[in-house]
C-alpha positions, 0 to 999 in steps of 0.5 A: 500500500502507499503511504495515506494521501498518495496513489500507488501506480505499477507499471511493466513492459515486454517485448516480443513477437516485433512488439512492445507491450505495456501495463499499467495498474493504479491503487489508492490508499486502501490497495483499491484498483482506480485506474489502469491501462495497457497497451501495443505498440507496434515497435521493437525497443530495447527493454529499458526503453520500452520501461520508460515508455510505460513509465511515460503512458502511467504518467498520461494515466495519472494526469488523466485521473488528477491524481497529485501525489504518487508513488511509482513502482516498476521491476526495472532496475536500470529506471 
């Protein structure tokens, strides 16, 4: 759970099949899931670039929602 007052936002990406495919899953406070989304794109990135691709749609995500405080969590550790 994220700390009180900020939403938790997890995002992933994966390449394969000349694909690039990308998740993104937004909690509140209470772990409750208030948004989300995913995607294609039809492009083949190394996987740190396809990582901050989905970092950049989670950001899209989140302003879309008006969401003002957040904590974003990824698998990458090169980001």
């Amino acid at each position: 759970k994220p700390p009180s007052g900020y939403a938790k936002i997890n995002f992933d990406a994966s390449v394969n099949n000349n694909k690039t495919c990308y998740g993104v899953i937004v909690r509140d406070k209470d772990g409750f899931v208030i948004g989300g989304g995913g995607g294609f794109k039809e492009e083949i990135l190394m996987v740190e670039w396809a990582e901050l691709y989905a970092f950049e749609e989670s950001l899209k995500i989140v302003w879309c929602l008006n969401i003002t405080a957040a904590v974003f969590e990824t698998d990458s550790a090169s980001l």
